[in-house]
Phi, psi and omega in degrees: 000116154305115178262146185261108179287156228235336194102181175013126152334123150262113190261168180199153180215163190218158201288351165267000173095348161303124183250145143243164175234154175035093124321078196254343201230128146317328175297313163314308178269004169284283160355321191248346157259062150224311175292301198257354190273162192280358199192155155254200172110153203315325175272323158330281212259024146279337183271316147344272199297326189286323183291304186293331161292347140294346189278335181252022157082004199271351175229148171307124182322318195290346183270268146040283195299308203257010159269347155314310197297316150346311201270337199253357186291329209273308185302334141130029196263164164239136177299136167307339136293116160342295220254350187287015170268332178280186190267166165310298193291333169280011177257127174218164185279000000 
């Protein structure tokens, strides 16, 4: 299986001490919200639909990558980088 890379690692952490770490692959993050997330619920599974629908080419990777971010924001995680949610060209220091 070819996996879609997403750009960058996404780490994430919660005010409780839960991290996911290096996130990389829609596939990896289709894994933690169907196995590992902490919550259901309408952005979970908004994020859910936009990743199958990038695996089947019908959406942008990058849209997939920001309803994880989206879905984990709701779950109470933050990226451990401020700027590594955003696309490349839009990070500056």
């Amino acid at each position: 299986m070819i996996e879609l890379n997403w750009g960058s690692p996404l780490a994430l952490h919660s005010d409780d001490g839960t991290e996911i770490k290096a996130i990389s692959t829609i596939e990896q993050a289709r894994y933690w919200l169907e196995v590992n997330w902490p919550t259901s619920g309408a952005a979970r599974d908004a994020a859910l639909s936009r990743i199958d629908a990038a695996m089947e080419c019908l959406l942008p990777v990058s849209s997939a990558r920001a309803a994880f971010v989206a879905a984990a924001s709701v779950a109470g995680f933050s990226p451990a980088n401020k700027m590594q949610h955003l696309p490349a060209d839009r990070r500056t220091l």
